[in-house]
C-alpha positions in Angstrom: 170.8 180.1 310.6 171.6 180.7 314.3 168.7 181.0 316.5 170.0 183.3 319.3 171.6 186.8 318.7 174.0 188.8 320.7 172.8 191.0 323.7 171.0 193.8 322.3 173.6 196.4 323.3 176.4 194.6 321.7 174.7 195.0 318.0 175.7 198.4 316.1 172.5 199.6 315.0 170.3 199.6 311.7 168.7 202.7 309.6 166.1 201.3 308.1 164.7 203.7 305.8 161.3 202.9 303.8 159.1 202.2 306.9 155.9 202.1 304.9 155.5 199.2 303.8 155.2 195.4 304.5 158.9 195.2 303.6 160.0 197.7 305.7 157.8 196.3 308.6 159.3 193.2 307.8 162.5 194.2 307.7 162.4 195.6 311.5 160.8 192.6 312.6 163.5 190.5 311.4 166.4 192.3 313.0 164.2 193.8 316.1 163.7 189.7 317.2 167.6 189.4 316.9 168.2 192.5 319.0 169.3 195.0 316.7 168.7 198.6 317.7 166.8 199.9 314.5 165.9 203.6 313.7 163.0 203.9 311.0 162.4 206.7 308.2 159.3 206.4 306.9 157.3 208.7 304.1 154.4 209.9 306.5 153.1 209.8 309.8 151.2 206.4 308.8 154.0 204.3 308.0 153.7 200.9 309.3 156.7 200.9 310.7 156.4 203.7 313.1 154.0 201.7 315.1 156.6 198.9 315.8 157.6 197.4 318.9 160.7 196.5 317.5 161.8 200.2 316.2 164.1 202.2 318.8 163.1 205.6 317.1 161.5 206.9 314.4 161.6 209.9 312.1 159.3 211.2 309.2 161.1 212.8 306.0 159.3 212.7 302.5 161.9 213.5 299.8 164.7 212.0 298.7 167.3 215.7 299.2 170.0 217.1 300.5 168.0 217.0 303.9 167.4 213.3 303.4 171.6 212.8 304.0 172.0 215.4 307.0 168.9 213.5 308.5 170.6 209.5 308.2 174.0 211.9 309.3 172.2 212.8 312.3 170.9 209.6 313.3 174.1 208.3 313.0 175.7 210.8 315.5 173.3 210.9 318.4 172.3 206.8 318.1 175.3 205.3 317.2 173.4 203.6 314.4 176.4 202.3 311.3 174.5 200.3 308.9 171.3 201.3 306.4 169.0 199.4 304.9 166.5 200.2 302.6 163.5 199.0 300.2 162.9 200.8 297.4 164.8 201.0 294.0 165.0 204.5 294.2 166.0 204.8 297.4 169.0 202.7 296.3 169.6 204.7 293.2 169.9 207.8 295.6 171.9 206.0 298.4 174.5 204.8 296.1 175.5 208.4 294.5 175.4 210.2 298.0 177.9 207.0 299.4 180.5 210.0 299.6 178.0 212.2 301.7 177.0 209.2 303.9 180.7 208.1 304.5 179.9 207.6 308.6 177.4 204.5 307.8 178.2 201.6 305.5 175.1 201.0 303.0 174.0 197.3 303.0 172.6 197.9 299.6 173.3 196.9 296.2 175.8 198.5 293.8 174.8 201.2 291.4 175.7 198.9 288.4 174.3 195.9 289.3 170.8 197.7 290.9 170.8 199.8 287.3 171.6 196.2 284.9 168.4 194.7 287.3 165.9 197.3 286.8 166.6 197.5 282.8 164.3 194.4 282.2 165.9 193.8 278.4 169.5 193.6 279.8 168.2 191.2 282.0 167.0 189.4 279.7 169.8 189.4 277.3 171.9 187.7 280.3 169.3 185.1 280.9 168.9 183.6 277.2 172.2 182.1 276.5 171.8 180.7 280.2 168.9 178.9 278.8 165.9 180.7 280.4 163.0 181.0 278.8 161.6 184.5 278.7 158.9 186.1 276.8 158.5 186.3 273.2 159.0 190.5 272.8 157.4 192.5 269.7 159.0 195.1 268.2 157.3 198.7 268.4 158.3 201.3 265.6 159.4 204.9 266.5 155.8 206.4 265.7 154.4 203.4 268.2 153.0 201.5 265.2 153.8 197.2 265.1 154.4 196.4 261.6 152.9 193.2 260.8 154.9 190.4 260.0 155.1 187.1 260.2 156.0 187.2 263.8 153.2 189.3 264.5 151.6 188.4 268.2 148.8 186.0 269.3 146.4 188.0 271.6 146.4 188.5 274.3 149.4 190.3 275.1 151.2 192.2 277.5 152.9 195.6 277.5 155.3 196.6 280.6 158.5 199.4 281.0 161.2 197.7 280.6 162.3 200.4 283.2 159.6 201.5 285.3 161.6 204.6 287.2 163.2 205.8 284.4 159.8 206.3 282.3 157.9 207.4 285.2 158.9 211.3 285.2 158.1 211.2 281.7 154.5 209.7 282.4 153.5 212.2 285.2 154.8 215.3 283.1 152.1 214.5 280.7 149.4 213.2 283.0 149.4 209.8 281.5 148.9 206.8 284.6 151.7 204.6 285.2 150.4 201.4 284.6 153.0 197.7 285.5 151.2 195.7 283.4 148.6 196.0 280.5 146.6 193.3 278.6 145.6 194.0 275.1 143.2 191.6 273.9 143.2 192.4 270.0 145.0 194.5 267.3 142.5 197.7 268.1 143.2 198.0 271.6 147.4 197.3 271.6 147.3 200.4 268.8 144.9 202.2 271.1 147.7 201.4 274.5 150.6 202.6 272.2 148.9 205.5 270.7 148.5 207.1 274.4 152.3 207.0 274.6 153.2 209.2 271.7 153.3 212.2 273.7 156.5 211.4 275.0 158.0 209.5 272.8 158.5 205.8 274.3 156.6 202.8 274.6 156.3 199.6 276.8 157.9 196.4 276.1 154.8 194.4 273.9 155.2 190.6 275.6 153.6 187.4 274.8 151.2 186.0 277.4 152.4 183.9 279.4 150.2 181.8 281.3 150.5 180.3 284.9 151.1 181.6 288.1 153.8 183.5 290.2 156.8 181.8 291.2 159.4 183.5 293.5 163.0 182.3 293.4 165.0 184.6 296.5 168.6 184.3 297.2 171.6 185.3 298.8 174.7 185.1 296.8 177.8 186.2 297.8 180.8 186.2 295.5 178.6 183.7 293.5 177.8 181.2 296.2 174.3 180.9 297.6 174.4 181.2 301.1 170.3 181.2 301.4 167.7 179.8 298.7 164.0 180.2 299.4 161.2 180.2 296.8 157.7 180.8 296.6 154.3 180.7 294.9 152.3 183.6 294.7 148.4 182.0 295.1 146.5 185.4 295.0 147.5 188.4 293.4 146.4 191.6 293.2 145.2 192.7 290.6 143.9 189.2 289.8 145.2 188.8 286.7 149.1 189.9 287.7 150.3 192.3 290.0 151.4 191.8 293.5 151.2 189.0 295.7 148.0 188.9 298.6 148.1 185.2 299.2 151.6 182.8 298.8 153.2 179.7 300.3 156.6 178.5 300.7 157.5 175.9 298.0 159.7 172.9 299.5 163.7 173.5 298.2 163.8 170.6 296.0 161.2 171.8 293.7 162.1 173.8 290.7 165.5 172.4 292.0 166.8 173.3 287.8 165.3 176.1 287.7 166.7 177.5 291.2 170.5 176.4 289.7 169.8 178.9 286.3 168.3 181.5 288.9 171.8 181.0 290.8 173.8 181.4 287.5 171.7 184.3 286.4 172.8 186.4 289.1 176.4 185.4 288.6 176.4 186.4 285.5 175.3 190.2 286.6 178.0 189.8 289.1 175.1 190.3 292.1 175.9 190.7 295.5 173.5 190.1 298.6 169.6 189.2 298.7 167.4 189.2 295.0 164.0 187.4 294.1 164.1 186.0 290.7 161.0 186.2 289.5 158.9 183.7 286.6 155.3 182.6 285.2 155.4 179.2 286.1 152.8 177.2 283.8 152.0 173.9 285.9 150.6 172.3 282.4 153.5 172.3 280.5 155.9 172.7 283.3 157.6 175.6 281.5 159.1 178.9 283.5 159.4 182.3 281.7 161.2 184.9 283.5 159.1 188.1 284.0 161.9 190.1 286.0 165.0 189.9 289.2 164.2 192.4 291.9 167.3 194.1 293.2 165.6 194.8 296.6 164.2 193.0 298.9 160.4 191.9 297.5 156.9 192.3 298.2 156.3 188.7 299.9 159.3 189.5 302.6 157.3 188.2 305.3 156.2 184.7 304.1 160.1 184.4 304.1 160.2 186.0 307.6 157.5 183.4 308.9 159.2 180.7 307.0 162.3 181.5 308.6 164.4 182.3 305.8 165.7 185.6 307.4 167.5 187.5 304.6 167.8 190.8 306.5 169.4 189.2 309.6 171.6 187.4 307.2 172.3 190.2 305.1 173.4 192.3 308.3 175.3 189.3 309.7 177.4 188.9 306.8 177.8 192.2 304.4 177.2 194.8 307.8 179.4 192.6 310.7 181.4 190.7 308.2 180.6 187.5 310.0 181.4 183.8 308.5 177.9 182.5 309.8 176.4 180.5 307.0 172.9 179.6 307.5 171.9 175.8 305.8 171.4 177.2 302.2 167.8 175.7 302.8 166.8 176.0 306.2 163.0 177.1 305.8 160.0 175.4 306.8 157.8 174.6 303.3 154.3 174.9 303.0 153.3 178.3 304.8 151.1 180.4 304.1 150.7 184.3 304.4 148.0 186.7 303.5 148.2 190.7 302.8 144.7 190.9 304.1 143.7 193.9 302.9 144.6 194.2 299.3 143.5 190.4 299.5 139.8 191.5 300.4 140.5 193.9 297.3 140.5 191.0 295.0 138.2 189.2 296.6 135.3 192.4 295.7 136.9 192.5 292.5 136.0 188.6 292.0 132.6 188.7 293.5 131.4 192.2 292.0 133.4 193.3 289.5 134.9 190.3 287.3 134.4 192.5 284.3 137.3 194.6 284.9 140.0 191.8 285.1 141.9 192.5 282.6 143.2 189.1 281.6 139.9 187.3 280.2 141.4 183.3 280.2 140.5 183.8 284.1 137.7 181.9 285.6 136.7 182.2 289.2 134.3 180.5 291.2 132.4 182.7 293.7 131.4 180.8 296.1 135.1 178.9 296.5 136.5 182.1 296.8 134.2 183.6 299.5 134.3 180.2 301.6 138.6 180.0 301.0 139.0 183.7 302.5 137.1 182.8 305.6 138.2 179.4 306.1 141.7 181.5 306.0 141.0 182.9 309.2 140.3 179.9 311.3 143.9 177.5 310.5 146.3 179.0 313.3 149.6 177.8 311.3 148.3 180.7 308.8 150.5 183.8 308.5 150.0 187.7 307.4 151.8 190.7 306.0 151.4 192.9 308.9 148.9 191.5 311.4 150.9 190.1 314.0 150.0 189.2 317.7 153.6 189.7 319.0 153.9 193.2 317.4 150.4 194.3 316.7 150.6 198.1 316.4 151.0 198.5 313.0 147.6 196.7 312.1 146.0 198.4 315.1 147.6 201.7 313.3 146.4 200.8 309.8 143.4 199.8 310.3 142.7 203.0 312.1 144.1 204.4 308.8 141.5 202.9 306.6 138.7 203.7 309.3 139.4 207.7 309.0 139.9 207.2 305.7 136.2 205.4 305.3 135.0 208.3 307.4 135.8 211.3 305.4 134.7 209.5 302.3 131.6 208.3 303.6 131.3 212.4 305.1 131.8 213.8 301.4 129.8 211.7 299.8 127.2 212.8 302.3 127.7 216.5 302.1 128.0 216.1 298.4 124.3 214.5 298.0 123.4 217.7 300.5 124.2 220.1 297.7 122.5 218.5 295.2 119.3 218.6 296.4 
């Protein structure tokens, strides 16, 4: 992928919208070091993103309205700006049925039928079988929530996730019930105990075998079903420990899981996908079998390993679906073997491991203390090391979060203080 960029003034600009996060950050990093003018929407007044060097202008709106449209309308008129981006599934849910209302910027996002085949993990899955990848062994639940045993009843443990997430999570708020992306159920008792909380509204989670391993990221950019850019990924940490997101991953070199990249390839084909998608397994280095947990539609948590690695999906995705260039980067031109840590949530899981190992919800886990403790530090002091947001080249949105989590400290600390006042 070409190293230099246009003069800054020459680029039509970028709304980025979903500032908060690492992604988002990412994101504006990415096109901000080619020299795209960017504008930034982010949910509060502590999105990351707000604090970027990189970010022309930003603006706060919360809700996804009728306001949301005259806003990226506006920003449109008065900066010039002609492409968005964004993050979130639901953002591109909304974006794609107000395309009519938005017709002054071109949305560099994916279609409404493919982003609506990718969040519905069962249609995914019933593409990816006769392609030949494995994926988890499902158990039927009846209507009343009740598995009738059979002889393919489950070996424990197992693990219940939404096969869509957003579609179920109205449901789950209307009735107080906690959204929760994966749970483990280590016995018959506790998977009727998980189902029975879901009667109330009359759906349950997808009941999955375990599959064991770790995280293994497969990102690409296809365009009318030619990768352009392949980059993959192993997720080291997560948090929570037993599955979640990543806090700790490294760049995989692009000739391993070399068969496994070419099904990943034809997976998206076969969903007829468009642009930049992680395709994402539990990779079991003992038996040297993948299972495919999910493909995210949108760009991923671990963006910025990718971004360090130099595998620069936004630029490309701006070069080639916003300015409609021919540029076509090496399909693996990224450097192997870095490594990049989301520091906080990474200190999350470290407590968890050194105080709390009780609530880790997947039991076959074994952690040694003392490694752990002595592997976070030592992370600090190898320079090639990279991280989510803490950057030296654009360091306010660490300085800005971290003042975050300071106030936020505070006021705890301050009501836990006036609370033991009252008491006594």
């Amino acid at each position: 992928m070409a190293r230099t960029a246009a003069p800054k003034e020459s680029l039509p600009g970028v709304i980025v919208l979903g500032i908060d996060s690492q992604i988002g950050l990412s994101i504006l990093r990415d096109l901000g070091r080619a020299g795209v003018p960017l504008f930034g929407i982010g949910r509060s007044t502590s999105a990351v993103g707000l604090h970027s060097r990189y970010l022309s202008k930003g603006y706060v709106h919360q809700n996804r309205d009728e306001a949301l449209v005259a806003l990226l309308n506006r920003i449109a008129e008065e900066q010039g700006a002609r492409f968005v981006i964004t993050v979130s599934e639901g953002d591109i849910l909304f974006l794609n049925q107000q395309r009519a209302a938005l017709s002054a910027l071109k949305l560099l996002i994916p279609s409404l039928e493919n982003i609506k085949t990718v969040i519905d993990k069962a249609a995914v899955y019933a593409l990816a079988e006769p392609l030949g990848i494995a994926i988890p062994r499902q158990f039927a639940v009846a209507a009343d929530g009740r598995m009738p045993v059979t002889p393919a009843a489950p070996d424990f443990p197992v693990v219940l996730k939404w096969a869509d997430p957003a579609e179920v999570q109205p449901a789950l708020r209307a009735h107080k019930l906690p959204f929760k992306k994966a749970e483990y159920c280590h016995d018959q008792a506790e998977l009727e105990a998980a189902l029975t909380r879901y009667r109330p509204i009359g759906q349950y989670p997808m009941v999955q075998a375990y599959c064991p391993g770790h995280g293994l990221g497969q990102m690409i950019y296809l365009e009318q079903g030619q990768p352009l850019l392949c980059f993959q990924h192993q997720r080291l940490h997560e948090w929570p420990p037993e599955g979640g997101y990543s806090t700790l991953c490294k760049s995989l070199p692009p000739d391993q899981h070399q068969a496994l990249m070419d099904k990943s390839v034809q997976l998206l084909r076969a969903i007829g996908w468009e642009g930049s998608a992680m395709v994402e397994y539990r990779f079991d280095p003992n038996t040297q079998q993948a299972a495919l947990m999910e493909v995210n539609g949108r760009f991923w948590g671990s963006l910025p390993l990718a971004y360090h690695a130099e595998a620069r999906f936004p630029w490309l995705l701006y070069q080639r679906m916003g300015l409609g260039q021919t540029v076509a980067p090496s399909i693996s031109a990224y450097r192997p073997g870095v490594r990049c840590k989301f520091l906080l949530p990474d200190l999350k899981r470290l407590l968890r491991i050194l105080f709390q190992q009780g609530q880790i919800q997947d039991k076959t886990l074994r952690f040694n203390r003392v490694r752990e403790l002595f592997a976070f530090i030592a992370f600090f002091f190898n320079p090639r090391h990279r991280y989510y947001v803490m950057s030296l080249v654009d360091p306010g949105p660490w300085v800005a979060d971290a003042g975050v989590l300071i106030r936020r400290g505070l006021r705890i600390s301050t009501s836990k203080k006036r609370k033991t006042k009252k008491r006594r």
